[in-house]
gemmi code that builds the backbone of each chain (N, CA, C; Angstrom):
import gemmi

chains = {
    "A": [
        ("UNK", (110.240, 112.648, 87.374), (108.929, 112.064, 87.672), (108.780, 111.705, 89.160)),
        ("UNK", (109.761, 111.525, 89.334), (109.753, 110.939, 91.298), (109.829, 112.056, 92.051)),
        ("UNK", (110.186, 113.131, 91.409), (110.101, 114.297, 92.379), (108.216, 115.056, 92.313)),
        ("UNK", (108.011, 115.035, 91.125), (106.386, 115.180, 90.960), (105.752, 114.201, 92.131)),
        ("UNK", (106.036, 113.198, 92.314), (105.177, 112.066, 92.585), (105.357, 112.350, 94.222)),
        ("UNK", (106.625, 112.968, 94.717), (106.844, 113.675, 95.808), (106.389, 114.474, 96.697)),
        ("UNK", (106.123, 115.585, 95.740), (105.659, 116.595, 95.543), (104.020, 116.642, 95.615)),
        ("UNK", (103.669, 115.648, 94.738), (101.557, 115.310, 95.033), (101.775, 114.616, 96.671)),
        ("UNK", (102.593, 114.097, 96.899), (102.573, 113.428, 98.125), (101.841, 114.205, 99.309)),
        ("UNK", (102.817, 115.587, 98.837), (102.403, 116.714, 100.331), (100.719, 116.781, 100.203)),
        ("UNK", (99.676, 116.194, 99.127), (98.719, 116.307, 99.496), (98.022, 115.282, 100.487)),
        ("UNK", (98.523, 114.906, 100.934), (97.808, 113.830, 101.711), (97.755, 114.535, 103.176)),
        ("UNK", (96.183, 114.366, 104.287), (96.902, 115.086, 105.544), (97.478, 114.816, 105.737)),
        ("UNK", (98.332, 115.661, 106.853), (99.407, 115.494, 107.552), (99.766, 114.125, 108.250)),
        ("UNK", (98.582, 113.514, 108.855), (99.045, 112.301, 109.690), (99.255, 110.653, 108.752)),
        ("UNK", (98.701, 110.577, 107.953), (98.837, 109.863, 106.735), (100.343, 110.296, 106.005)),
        ("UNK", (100.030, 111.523, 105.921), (101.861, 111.445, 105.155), (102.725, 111.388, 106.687)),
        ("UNK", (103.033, 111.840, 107.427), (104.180, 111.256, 107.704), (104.009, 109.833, 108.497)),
        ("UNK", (102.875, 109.109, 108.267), (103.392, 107.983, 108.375), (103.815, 106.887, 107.451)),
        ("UNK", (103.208, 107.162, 106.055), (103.442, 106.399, 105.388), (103.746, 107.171, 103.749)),
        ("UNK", (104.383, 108.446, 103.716), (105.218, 108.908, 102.637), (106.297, 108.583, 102.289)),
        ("UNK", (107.261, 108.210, 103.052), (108.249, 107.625, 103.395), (108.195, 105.942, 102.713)),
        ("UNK", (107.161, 105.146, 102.611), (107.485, 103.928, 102.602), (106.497, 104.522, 101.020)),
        ("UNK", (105.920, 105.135, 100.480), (105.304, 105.282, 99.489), (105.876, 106.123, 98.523)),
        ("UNK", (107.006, 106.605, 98.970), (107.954, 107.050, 97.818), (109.119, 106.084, 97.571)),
        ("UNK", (109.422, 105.645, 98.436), (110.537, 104.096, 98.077), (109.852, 103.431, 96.863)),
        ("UNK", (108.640, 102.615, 97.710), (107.418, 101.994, 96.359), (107.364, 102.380, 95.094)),
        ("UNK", (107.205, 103.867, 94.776), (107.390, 104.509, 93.573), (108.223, 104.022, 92.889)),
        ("UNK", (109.795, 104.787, 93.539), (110.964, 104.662, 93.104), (111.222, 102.969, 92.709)),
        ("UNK", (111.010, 101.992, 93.454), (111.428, 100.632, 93.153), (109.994, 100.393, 91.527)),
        ("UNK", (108.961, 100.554, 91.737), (108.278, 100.690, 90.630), (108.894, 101.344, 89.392)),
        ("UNK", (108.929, 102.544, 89.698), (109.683, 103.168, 88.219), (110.900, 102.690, 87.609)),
        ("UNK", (111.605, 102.353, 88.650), (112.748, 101.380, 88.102), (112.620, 99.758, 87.440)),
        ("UNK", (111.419, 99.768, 88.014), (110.981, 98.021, 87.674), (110.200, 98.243, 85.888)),
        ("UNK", (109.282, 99.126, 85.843), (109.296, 99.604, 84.663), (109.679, 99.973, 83.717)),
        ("UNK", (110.378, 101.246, 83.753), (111.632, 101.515, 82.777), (112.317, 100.167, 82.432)),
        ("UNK", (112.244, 99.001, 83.524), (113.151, 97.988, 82.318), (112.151, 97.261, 81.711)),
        ("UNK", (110.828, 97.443, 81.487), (110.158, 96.707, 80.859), (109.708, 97.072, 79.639)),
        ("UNK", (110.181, 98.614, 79.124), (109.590, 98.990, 78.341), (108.817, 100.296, 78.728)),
        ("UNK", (108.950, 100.995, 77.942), (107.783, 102.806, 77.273), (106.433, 102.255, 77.620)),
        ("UNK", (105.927, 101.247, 77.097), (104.284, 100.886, 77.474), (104.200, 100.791, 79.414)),
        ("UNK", (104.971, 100.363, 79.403), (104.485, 99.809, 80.943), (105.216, 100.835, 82.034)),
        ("UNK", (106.131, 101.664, 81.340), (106.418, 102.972, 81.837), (105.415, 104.031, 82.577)),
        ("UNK", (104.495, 104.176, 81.094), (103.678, 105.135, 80.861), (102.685, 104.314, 81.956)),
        ("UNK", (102.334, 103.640, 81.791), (101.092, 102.589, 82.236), (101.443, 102.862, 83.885)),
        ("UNK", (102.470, 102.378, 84.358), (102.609, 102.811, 85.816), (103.170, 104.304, 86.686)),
        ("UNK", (103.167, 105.352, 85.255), (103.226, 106.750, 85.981), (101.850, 106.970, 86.210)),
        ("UNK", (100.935, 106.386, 84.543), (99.227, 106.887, 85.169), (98.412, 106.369, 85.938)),
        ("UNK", (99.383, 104.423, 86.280), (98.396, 104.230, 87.775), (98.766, 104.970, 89.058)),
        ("UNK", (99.904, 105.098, 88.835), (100.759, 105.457, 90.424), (99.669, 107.152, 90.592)),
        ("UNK", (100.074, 108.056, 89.730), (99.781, 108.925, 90.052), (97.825, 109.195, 89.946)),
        ("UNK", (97.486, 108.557, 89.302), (95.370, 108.572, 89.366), (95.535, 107.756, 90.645)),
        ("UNK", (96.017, 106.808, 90.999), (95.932, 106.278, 92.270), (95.722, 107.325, 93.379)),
        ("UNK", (97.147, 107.950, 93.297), (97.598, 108.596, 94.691), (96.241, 109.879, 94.523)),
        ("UNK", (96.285, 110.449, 93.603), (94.879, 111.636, 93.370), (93.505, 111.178, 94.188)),
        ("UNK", (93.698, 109.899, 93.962), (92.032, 109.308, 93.886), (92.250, 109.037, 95.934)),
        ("UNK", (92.873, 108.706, 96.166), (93.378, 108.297, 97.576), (93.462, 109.458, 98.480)),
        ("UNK", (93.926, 110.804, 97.703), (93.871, 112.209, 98.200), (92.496, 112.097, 99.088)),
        ("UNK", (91.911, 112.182, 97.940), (90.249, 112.441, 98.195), (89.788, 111.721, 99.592)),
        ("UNK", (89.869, 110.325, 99.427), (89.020, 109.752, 100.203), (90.168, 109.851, 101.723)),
        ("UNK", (91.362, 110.172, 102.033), (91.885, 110.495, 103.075), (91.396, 111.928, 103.827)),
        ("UNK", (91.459, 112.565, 102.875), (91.077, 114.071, 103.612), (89.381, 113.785, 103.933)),
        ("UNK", (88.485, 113.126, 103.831), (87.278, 112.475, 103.683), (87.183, 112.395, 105.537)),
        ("UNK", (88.019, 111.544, 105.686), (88.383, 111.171, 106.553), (89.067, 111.893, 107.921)),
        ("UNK", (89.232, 112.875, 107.476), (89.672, 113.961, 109.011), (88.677, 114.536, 109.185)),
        ("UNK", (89.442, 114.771, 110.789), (88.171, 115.693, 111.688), (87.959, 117.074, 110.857)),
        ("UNK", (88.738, 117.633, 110.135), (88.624, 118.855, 109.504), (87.186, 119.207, 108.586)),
        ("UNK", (87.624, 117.912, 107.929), (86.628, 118.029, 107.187), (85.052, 117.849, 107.824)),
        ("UNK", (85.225, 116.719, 108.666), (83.644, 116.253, 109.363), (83.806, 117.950, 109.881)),
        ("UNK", (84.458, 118.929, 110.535), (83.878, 119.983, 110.846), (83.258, 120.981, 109.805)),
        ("UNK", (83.883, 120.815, 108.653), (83.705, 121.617, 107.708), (82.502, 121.376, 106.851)),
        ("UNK", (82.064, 120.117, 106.780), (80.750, 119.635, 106.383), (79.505, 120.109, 107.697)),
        ("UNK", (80.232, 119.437, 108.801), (79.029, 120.239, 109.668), (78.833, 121.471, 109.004)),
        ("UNK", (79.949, 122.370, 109.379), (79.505, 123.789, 109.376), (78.806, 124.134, 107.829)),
        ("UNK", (78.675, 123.459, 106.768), (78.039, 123.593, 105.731), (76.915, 123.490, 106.039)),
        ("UNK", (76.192, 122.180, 106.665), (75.366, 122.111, 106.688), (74.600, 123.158, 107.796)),
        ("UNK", (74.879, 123.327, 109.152), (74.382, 124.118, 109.539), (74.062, 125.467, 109.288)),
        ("UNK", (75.033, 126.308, 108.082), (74.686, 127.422, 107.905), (73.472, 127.339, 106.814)),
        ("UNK", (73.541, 126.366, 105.826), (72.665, 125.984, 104.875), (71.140, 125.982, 105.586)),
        ("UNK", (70.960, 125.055, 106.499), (70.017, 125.341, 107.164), (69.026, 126.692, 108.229)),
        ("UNK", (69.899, 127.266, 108.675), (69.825, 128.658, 109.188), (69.503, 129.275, 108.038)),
        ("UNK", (70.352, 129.385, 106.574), (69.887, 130.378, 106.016), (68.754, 129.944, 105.518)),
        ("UNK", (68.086, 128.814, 104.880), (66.573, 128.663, 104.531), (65.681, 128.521, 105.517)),
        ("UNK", (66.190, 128.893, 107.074), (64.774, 129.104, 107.983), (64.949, 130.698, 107.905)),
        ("UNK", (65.723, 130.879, 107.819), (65.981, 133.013, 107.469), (64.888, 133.546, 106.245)),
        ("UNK", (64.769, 132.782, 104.986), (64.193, 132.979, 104.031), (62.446, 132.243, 104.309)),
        ("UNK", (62.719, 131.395, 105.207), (61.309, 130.935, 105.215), (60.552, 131.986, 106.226)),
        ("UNK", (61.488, 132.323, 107.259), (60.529, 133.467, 108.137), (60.200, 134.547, 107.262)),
        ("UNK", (61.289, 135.364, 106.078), (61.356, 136.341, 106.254), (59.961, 136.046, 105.079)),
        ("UNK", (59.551, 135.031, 104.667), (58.940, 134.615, 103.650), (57.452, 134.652, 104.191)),
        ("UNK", (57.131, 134.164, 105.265), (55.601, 134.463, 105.722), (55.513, 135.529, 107.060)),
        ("UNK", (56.570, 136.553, 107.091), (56.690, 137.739, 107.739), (56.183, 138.839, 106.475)),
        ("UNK", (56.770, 138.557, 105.341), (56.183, 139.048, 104.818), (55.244, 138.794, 103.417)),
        ("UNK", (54.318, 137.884, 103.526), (53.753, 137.335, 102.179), (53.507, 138.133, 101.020)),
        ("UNK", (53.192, 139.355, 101.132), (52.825, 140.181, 100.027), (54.293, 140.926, 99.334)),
        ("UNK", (55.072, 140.210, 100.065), (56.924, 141.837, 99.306), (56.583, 141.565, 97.777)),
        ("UNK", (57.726, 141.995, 97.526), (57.956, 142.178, 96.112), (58.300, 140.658, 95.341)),
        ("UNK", (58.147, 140.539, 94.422), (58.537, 139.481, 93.681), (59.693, 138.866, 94.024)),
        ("UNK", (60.956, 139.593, 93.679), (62.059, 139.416, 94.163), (62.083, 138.567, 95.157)),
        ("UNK", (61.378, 138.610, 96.657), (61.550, 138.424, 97.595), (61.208, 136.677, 97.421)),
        ("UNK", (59.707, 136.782, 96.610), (59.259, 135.462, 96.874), (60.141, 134.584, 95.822)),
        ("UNK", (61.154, 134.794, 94.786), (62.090, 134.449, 93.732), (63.469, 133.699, 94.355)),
        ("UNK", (63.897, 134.724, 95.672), (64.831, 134.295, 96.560), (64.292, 133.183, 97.484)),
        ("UNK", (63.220, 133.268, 98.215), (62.666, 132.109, 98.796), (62.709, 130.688, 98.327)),
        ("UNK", (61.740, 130.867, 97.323), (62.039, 129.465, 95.975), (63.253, 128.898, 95.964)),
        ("UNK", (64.332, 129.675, 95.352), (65.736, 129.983, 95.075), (66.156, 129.052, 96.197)),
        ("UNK", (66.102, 129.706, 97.490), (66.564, 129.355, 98.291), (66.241, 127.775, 99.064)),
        ("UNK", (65.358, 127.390, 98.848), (64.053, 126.194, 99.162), (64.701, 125.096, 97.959)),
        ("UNK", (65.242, 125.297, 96.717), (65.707, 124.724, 95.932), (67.013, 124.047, 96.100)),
        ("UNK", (68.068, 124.969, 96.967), (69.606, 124.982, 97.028), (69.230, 124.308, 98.133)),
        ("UNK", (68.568, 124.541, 99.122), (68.340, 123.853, 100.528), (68.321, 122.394, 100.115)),
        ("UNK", (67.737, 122.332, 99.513), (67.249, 120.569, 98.824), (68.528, 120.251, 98.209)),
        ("UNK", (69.239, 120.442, 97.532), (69.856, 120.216, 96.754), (71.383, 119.760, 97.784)),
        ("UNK", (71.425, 120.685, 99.000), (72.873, 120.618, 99.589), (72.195, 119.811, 100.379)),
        ("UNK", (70.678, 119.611, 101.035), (71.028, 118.469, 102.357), (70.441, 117.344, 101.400)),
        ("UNK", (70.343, 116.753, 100.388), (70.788, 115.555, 99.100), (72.230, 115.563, 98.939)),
        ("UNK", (72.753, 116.301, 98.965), (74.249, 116.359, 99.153), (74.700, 115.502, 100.260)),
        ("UNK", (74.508, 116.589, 101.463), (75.355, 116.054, 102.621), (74.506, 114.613, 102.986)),
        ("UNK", (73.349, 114.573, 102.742), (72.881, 113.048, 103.200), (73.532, 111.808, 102.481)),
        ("UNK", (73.621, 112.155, 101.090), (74.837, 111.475, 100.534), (76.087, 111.258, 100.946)),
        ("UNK", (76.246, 111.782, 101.316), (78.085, 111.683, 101.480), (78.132, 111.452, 103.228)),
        ("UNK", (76.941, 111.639, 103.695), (76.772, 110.923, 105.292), (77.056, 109.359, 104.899)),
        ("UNK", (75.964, 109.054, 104.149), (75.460, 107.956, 103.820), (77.100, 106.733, 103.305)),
        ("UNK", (77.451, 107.569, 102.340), (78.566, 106.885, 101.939), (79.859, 107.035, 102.608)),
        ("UNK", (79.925, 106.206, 103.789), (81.359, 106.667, 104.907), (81.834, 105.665, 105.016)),
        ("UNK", (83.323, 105.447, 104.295), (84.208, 104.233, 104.841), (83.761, 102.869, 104.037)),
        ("UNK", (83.553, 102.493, 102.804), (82.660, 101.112, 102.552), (83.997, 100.381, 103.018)),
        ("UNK", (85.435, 100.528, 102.901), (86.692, 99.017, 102.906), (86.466, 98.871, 104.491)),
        ("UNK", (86.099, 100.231, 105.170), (86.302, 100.026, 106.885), (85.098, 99.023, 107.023)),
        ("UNK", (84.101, 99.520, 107.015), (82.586, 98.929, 107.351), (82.248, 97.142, 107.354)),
        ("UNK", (83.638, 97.335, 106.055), (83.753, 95.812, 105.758), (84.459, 94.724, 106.260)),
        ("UNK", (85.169, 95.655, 107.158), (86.397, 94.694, 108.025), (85.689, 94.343, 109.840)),
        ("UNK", (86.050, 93.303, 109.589), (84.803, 92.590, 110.918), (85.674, 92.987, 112.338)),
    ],
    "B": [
        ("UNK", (79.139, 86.223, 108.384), (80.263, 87.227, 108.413), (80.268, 87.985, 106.880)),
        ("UNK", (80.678, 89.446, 107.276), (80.515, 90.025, 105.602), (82.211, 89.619, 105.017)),
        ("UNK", (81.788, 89.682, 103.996), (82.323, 89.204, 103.035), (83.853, 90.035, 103.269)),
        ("UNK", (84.892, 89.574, 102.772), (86.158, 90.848, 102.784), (86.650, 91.504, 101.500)),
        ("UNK", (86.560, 92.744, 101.162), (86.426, 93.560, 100.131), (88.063, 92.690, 99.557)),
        ("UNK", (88.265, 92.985, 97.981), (88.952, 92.595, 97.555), (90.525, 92.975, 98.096)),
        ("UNK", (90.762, 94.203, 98.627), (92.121, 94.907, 98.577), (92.251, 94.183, 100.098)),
        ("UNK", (91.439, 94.796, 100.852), (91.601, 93.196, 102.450), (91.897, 92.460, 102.397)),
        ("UNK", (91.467, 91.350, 102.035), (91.838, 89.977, 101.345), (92.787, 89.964, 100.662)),
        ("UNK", (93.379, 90.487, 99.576), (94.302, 90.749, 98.793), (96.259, 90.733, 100.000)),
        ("UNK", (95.481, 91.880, 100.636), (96.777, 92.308, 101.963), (97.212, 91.112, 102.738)),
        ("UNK", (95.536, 90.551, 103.172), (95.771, 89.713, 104.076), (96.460, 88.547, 103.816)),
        ("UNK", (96.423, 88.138, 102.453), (96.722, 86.978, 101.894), (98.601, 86.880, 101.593)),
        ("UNK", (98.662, 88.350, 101.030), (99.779, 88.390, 101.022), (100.859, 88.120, 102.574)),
        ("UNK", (99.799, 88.982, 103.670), (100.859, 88.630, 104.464), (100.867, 87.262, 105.330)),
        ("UNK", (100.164, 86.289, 104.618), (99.929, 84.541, 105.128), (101.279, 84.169, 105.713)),
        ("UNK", (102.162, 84.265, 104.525), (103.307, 83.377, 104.674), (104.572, 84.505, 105.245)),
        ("UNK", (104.417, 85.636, 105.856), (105.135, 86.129, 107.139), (105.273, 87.714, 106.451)),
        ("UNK", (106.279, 88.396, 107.286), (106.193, 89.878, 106.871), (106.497, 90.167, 105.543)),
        ("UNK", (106.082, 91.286, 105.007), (106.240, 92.084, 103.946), (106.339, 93.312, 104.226)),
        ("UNK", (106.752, 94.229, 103.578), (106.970, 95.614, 103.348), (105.977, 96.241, 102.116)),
        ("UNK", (105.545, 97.098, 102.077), (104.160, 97.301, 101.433), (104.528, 97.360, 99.187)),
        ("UNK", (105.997, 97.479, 98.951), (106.271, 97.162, 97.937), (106.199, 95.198, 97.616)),
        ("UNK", (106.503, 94.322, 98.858), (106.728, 93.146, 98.456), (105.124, 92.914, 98.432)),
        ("UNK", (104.056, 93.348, 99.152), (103.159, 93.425, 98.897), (102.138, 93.308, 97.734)),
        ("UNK", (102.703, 94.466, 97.400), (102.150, 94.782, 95.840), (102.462, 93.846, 95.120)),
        ("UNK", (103.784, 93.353, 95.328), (104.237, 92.930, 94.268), (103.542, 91.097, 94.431)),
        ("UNK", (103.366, 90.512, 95.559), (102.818, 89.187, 96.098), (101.291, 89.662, 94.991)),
        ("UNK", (100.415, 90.567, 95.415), (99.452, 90.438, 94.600), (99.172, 90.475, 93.256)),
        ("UNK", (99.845, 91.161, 92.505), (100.327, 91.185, 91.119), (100.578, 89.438, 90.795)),
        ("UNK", (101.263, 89.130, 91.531), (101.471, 88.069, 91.528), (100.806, 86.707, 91.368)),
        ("UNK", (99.709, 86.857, 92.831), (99.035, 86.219, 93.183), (97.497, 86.095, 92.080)),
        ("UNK", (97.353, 87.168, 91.183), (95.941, 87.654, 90.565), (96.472, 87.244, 89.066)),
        ("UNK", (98.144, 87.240, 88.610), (98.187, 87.416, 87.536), (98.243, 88.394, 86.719)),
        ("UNK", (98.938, 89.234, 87.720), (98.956, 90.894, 87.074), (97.679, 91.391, 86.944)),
        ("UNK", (96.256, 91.052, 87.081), (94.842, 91.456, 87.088), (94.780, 92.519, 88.106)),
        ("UNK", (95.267, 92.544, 89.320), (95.268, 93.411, 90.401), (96.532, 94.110, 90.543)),
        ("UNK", (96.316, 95.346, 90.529), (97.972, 95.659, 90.438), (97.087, 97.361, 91.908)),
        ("UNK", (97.665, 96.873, 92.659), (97.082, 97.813, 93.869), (98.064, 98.942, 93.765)),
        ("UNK", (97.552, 100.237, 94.049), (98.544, 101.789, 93.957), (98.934, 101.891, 95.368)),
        ("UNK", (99.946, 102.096, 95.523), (100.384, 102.816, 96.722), (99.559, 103.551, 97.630)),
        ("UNK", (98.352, 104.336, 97.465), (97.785, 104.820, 98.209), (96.686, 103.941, 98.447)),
        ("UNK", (95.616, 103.447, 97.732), (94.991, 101.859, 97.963), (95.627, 101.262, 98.708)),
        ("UNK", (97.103, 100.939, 98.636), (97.543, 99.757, 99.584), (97.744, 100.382, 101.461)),
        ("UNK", (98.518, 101.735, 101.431), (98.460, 102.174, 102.553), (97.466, 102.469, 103.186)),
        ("UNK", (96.437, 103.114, 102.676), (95.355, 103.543, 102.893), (94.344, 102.457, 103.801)),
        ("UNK", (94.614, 101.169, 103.133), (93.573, 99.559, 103.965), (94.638, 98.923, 104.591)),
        ("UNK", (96.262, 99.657, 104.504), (96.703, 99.092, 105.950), (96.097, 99.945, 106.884)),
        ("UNK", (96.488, 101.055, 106.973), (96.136, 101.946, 107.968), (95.137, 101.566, 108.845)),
        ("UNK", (93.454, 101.133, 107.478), (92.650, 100.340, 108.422), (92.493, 99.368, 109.336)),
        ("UNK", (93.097, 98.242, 108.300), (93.413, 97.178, 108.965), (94.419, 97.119, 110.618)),
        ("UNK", (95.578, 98.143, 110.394), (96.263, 98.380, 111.606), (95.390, 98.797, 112.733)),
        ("UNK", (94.197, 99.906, 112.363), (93.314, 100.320, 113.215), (92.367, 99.445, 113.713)),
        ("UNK", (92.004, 98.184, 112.428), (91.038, 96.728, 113.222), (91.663, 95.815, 113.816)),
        ("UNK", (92.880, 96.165, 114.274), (94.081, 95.274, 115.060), (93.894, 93.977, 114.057)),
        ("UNK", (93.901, 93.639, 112.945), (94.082, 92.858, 112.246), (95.815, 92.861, 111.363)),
        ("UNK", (96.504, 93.842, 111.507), (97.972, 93.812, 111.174), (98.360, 94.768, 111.963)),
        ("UNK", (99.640, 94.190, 111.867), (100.761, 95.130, 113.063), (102.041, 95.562, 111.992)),
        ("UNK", (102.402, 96.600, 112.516), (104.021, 97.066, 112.177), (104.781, 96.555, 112.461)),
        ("UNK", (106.273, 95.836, 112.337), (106.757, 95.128, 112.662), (108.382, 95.935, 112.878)),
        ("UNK", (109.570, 95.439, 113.637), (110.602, 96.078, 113.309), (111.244, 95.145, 112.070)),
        ("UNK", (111.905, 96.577, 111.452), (112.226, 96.045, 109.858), (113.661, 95.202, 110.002)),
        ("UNK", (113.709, 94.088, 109.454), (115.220, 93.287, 109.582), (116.247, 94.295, 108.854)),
        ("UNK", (117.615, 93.689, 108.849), (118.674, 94.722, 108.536), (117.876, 94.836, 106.998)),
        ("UNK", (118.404, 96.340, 106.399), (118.111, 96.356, 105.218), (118.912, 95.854, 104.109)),
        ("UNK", (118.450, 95.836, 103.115), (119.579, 95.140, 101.930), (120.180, 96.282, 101.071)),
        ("UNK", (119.135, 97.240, 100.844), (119.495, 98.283, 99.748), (119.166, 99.461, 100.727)),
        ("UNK", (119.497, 101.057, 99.762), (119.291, 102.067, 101.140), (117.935, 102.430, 101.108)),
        ("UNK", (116.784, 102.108, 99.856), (115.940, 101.887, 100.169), (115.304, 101.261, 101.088)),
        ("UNK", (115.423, 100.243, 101.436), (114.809, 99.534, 102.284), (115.131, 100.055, 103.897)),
        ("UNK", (115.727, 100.873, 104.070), (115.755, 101.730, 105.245), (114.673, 102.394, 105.641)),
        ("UNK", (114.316, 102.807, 104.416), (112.754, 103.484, 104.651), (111.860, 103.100, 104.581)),
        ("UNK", (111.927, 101.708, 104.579), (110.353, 100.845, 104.785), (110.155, 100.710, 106.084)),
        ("UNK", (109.157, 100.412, 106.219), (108.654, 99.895, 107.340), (107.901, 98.129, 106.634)),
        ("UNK", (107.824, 97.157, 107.823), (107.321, 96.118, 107.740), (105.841, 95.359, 108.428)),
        ("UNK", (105.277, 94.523, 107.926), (103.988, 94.401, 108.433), (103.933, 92.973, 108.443)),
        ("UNK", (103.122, 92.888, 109.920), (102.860, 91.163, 110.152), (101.012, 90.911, 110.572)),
        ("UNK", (100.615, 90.181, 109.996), (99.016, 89.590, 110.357), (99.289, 89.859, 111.971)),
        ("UNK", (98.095, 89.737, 112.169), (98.185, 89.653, 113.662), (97.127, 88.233, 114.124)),
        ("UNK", (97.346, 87.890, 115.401), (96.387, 86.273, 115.649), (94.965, 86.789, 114.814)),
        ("UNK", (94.220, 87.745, 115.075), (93.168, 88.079, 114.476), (93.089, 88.418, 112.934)),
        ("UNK", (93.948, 89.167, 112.544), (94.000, 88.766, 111.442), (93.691, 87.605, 110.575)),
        ("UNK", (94.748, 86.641, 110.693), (95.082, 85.610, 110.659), (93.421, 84.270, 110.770)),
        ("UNK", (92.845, 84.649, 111.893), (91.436, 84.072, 111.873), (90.593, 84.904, 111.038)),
        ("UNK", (90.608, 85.939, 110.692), (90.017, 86.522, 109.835), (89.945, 86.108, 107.718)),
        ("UNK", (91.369, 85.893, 108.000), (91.712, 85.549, 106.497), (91.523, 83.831, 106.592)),
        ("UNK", (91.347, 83.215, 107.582), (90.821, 82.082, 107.570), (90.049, 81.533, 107.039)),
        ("UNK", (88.610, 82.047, 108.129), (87.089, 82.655, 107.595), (86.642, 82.917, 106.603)),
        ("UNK", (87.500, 83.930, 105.734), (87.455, 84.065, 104.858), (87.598, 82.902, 103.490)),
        ("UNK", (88.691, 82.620, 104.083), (88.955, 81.685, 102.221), (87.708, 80.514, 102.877)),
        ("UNK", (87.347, 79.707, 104.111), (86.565, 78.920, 104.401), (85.023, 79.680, 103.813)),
        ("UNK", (84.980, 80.286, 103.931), (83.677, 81.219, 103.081), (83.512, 80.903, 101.246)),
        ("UNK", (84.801, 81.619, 101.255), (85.347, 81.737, 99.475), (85.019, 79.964, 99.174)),
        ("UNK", (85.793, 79.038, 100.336), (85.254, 77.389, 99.707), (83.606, 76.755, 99.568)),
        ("UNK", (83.341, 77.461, 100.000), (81.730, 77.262, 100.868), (81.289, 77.707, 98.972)),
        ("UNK", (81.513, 78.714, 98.768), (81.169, 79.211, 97.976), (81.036, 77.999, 96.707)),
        ("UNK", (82.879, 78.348, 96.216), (82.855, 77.518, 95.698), (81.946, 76.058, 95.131)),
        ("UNK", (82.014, 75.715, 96.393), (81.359, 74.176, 96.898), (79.515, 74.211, 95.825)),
        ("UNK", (79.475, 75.172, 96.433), (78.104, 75.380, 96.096), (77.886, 75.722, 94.403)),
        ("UNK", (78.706, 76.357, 94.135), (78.517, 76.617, 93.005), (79.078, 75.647, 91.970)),
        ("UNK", (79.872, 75.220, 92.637), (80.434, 74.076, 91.795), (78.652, 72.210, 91.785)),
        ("UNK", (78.011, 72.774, 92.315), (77.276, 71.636, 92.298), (75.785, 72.478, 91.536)),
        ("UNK", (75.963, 73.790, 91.770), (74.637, 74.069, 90.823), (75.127, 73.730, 88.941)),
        ("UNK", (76.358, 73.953, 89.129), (76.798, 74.073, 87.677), (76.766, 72.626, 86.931)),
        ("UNK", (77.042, 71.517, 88.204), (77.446, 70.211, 88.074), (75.540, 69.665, 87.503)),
        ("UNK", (74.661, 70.071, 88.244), (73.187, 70.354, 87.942), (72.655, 70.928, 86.815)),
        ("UNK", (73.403, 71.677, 86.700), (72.721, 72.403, 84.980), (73.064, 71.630, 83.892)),
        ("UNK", (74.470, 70.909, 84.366), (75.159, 70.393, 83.447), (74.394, 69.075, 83.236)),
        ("UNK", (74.069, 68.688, 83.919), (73.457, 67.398, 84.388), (71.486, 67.596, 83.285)),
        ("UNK", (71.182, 68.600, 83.530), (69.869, 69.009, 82.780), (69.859, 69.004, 81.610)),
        ("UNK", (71.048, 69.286, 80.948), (71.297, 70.164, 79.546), (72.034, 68.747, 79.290)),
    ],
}
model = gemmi.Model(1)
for chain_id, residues in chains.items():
    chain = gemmi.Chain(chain_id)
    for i, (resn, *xyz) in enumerate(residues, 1):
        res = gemmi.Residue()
        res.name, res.seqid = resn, gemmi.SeqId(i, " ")
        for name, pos in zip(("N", "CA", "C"), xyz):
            atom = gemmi.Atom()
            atom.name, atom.element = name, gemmi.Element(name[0])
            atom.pos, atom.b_iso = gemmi.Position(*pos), 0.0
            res.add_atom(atom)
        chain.add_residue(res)
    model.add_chain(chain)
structure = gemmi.Structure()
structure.add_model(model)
structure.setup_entities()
């Protein structure tokens, strides 16, 4: 189990794990040992906090790198380019084929849908940081 | 002043009475809540990290170790700001208190 718990570790970026993998696999290890003498209930109970913890912590670390803020940019900017692509090609040509005006819509729909997305997840950045004076 | 999220407060409190290592940590709050709060390893590193970044705790060098675990800890101390921070805080948390303890003393008083 401590080698699993090891092993999810490598998901954390890089600068987060090696600064603090090291002191978060000790933690484990002194946990699992503190458990096992308490009993199967509280065994089980602290493999599924330790490990939904560390999952849930994944998330909001990688949240947090420049990688990602680039990778959301670049979502959003192509998202946008492509529904001004569909909106030109949309009153360049008003009369095309059905199809054409189906993809427009289509496209006018997903547009909405990803910048409700990314305005969300703009919106929600850091609440424990925001909170520290 | 805003308020300090629970796992802040939680850290900060623990490290009142001098360094910890992020297992004695855990284990001060467990403690401190009554087993109600039982913080994960990545929760706990995760709002040091912050906190280290709001110069509100520092890394500390680790005393000799006892076990060979404890080689691989690292240790953590409040810092002066900190320290006025978790102040503030519980002076807030009394404020609170205070207050609520006299609306209740009022209702009680109605009823």
């Amino acid at each position: 189990m401590t080698a699993l718990y090891r092993i999810l570790l490598r998901l954390y970026p890089a600068p987060f794990y090696d600064r603090f993998a090291r002191d978060m696999s000790a933690d484990f290890d002194d946990g699992y040992s503190d458990a096992r003498h308490k009993g199967l209930v509280t065994l089980i109970e602290f493999i599924m906090r330790s490990h939904g913890d560390l999952l849930a912590t994944v998330a909001a670390q990688w949240r947090y790198t420049e990688s990602f803020m680039i990778w959301r940019a670049s979502v959003s900017i192509s998202l946008t380019i492509w529904a001004l692509v569909f909106v030109i090609a949309a009153f360049e040509w008003p009369r095309g084929p059905a199809t054409l005006l189906f993809v427009v819509q289509l496209s006018l729909a997903l547009t909405t849908c990803a910048a409700l997305t990314i305005g969300l997840a703009l919106h929600s950045t850091r609440p424990e940081e925001q909170r520290i004076p | 002043m805003t308020p300090l999220t629970p796992a802040v407060f939680h850290i900060l409190l623990a490290l009142a009475p001098g360094d910890r290592h992020g297992y004695g940590i855990m284990q001060d709050i467990a403690e401190h809540t009554d087993g109600e709060l039982k913080m994960g390893a990545g929760t706990l590193y995760g709002t040091i990290q912050r906190l280290m970044d709001a110069g509100l705790v520092r890394e500390v060098e680790s005393p000799p170790p006892e076990t060979v675990r404890d080689e691989r800890r690292r240790h953590y101390r409040l810092t002066p700001a900190g320290r006025r921070t978790l102040d503030a805080e519980v002076h807030r948390l009394e404020g609170l208190i205070r207050v609520a303890r006299g609306v209740q003393r009022a209702a009680r008083g109605k009823g």
